[in-house]
GULO-146638 format. One line per 8 residues: their letters; for each residue x, y, z of N, C-alpha, C. Coordinates in pm, whole numbers, plus 50000, padded with zeros to 5 digits. Layout:
GULO-146638
a) X/Y/Z/X/Y/Z/X/Y/Z  ...
//
This chain:
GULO-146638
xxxxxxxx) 50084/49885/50000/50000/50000/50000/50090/50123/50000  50061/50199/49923/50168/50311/49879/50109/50446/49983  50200/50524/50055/50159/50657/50175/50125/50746/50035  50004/50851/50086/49971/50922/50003/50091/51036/50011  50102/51100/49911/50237/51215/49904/50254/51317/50038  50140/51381/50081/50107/51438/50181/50156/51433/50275  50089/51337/50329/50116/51244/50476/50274/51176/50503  50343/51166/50344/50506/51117/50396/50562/51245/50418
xxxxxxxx) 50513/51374/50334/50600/51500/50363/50553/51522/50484  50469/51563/50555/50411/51523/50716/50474/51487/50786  50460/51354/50792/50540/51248/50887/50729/51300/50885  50793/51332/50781/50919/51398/50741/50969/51529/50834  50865/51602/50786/50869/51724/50911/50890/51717/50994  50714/51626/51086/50739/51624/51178/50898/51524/51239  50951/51409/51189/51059/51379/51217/51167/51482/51238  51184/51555/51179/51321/51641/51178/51288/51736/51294
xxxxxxxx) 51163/51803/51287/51168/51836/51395/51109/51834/51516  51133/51720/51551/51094/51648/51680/51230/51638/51809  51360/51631/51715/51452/51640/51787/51517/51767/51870  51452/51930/51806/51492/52014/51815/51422/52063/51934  51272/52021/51989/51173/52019/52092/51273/52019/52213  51322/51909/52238/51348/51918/52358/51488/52036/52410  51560/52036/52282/51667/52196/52277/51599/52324/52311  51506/52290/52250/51407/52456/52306/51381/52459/52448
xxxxxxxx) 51321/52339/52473/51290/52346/52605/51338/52400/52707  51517/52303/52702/51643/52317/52763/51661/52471/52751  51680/52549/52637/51759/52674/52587/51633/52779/52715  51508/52744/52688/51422/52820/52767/51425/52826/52946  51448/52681/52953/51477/52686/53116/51635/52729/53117  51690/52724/53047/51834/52798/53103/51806/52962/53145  51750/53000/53034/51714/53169/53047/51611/53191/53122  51538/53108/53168/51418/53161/53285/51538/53132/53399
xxxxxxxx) 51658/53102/53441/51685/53029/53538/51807/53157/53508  51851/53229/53458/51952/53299/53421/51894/53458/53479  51766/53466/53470/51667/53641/53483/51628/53593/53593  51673/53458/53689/51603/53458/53814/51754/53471/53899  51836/53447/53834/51945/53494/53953/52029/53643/53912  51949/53647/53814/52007/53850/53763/51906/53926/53844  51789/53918/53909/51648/53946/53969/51737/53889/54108  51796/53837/54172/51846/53828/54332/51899/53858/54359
xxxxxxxx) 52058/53931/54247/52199/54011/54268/52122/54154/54252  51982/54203/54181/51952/54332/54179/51901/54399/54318  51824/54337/54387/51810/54405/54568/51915/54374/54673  52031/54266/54638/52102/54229/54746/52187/54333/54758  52195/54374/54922/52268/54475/54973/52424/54518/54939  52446/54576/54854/52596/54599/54813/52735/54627/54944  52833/54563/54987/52864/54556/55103/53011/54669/55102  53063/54659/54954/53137/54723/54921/53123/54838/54812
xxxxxxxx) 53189/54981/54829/53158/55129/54655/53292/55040/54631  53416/54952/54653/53537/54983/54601/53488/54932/54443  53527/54959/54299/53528/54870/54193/53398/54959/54117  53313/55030/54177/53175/55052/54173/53177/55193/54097  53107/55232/54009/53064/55364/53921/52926/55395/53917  52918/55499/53995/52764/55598/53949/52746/55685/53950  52625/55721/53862/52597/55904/53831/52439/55863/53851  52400/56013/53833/52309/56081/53803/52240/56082/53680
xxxxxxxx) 52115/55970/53656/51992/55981/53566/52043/56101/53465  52026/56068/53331/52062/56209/53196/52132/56299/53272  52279/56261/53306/52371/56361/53312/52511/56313/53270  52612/56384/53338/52730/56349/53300/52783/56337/53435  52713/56385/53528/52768/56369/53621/52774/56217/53715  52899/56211/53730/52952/56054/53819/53030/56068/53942  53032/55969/53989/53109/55937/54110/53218/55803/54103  53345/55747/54102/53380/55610/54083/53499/55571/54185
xxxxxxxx) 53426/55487/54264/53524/55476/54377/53582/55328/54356  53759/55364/54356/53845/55268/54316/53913/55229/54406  54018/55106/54413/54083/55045/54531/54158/55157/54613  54202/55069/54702/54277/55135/54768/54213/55271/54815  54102/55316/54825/53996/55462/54926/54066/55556/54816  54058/55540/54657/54054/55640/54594/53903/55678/54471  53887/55805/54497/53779/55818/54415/53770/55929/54346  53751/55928/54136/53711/56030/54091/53591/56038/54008
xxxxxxxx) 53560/56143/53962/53442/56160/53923/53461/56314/53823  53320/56314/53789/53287/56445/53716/53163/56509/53739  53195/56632/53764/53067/56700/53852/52987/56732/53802  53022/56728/53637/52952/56786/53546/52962/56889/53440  53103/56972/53528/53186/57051/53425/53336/57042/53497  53356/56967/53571/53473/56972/53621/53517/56838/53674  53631/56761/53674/53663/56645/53721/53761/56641/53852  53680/56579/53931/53761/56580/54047/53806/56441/54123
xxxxxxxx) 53901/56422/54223/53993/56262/54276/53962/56315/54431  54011/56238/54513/53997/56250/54624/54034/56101/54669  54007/56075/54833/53989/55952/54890/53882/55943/54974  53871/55787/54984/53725/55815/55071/53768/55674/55187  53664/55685/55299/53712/55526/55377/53529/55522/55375  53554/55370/55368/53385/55301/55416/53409/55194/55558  53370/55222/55639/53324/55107/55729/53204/55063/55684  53202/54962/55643/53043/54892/55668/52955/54993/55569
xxxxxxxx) 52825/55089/55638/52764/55161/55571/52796/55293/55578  52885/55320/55690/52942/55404/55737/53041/55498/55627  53030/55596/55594/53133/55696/55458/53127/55844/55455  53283/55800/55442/53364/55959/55500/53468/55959/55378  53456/56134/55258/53515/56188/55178/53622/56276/55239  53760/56208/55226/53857/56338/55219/53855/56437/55154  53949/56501/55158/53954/56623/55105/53971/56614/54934  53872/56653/54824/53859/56666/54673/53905/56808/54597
xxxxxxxx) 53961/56735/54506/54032/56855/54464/53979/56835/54309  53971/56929/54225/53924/56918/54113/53956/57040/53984  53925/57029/53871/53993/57093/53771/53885/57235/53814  53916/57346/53730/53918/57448/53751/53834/57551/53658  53738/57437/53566/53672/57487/53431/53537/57596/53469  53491/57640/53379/53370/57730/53400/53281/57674/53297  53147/57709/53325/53055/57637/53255/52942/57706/53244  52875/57710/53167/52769/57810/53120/52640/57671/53149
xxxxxxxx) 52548/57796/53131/52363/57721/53135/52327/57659/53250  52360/57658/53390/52344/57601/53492/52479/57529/53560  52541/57474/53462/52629/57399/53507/52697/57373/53641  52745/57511/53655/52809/57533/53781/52711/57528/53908  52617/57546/53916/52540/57518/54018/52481/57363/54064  52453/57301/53931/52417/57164/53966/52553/57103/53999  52689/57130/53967/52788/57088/54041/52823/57132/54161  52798/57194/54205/52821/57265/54315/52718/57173/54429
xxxxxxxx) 52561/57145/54381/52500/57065/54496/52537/56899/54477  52597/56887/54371/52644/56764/54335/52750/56721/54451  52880/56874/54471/53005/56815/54516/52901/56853/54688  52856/56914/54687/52809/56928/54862/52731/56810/54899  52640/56716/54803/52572/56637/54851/52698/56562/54870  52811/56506/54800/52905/56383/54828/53009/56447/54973  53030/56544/54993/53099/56585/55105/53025/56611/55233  52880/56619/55210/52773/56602/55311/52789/56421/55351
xxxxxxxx) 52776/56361/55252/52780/56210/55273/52805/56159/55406  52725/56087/55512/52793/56009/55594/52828/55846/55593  52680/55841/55541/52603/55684/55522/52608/55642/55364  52564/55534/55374/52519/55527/55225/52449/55392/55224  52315/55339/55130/52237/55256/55100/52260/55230/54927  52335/55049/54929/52287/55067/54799/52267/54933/54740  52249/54899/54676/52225/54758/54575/52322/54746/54427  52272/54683/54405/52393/54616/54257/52332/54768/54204
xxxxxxxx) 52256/54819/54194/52199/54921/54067/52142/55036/54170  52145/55027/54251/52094/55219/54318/52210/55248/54422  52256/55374/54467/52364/55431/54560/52241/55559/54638  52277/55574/54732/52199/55641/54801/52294/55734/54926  52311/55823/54893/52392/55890/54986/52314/55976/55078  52368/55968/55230/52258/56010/55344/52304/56088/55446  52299/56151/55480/52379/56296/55548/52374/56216/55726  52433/56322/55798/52438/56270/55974/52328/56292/56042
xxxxxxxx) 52188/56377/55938/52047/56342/56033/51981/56256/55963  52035/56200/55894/51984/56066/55794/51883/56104/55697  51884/56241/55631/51870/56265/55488/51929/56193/55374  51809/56199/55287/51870/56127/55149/51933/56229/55087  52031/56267/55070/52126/56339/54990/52048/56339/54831  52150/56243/54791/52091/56194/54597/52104/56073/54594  52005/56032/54497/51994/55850/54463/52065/55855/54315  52196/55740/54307/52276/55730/54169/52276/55624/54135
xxxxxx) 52293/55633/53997/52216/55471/53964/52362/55392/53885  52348/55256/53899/52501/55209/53869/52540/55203/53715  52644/55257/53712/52717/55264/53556/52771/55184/53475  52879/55096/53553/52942/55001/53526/52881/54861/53538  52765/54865/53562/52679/54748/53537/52677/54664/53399  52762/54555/53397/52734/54463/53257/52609/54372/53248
//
């Protein structure tokens, strides 16, 4: 009895791809299982700024604190270094020194509450992706969001 033409191209298909089913499957639970541990490193309490870069939502302005309690940044029209120490949550800015530029359209003023909120700094709250700097009556200074995030 001869398969009607149809039904062998059918049966063909479905053969070939029957094997590829269970790859999907696999490829899908890898990536649901991949956005569930990128979703547990995003609220867990960040313990260390050393290694760490952030600014300020549509600006230019940053903060990047590197080994050894050194940290520079850009205020927005001017770039400045300094050192900093963290105990714990605990954070204290030495003394910052910075370039010497002038800046038109606001500039200089949003740097100016930029460098006072980080030298106000005592505390700080943050996660893989938010920085939160908090003064000594436990004001929120500014919330910066992380840069160097891959």
């Amino acid at each position: 009895m001869a398969i009607p033409y149809k039904a062998a191209f059918t049966a063909l298909r479905l053969a070939r791809t029957l094997p590829a089913i269970p790859l999907a499957i696999g490829a899908l639970a890898i990536m649901g299982c991949a956005k569930v541990v990128n979703d547990i490193g995003k609220n867990q309490p960040l313990t260390s700024l050393a290694g760490s870069e952030w600014g300020l939502a549509d600006t230019e302005q940053f903060i990047a604190f590197k080994s050894k309690g050194e940290v520079i940044g850009h205020g927005g029209c001017n770039r400045f270094f300094g050192t900093y120490t963290q105990d714990g949550t605990t954070l204290k800015f030495g003394p910052l020194a910075s370039t010497k530029m002038a800046c038109m359209g606001g500039k200089m003023q949003a740097e100016a509450e930029f460098m006072k909120s980080i030298q106000s700094a005592r505390r700080f709250e943050a996660t893989h992706f938010a920085l939160a700097f908090i003064d000594d009556k436990g004001e929120t200074l500014m919330r910066l969001q992380r840069r160097d995030w891959d």
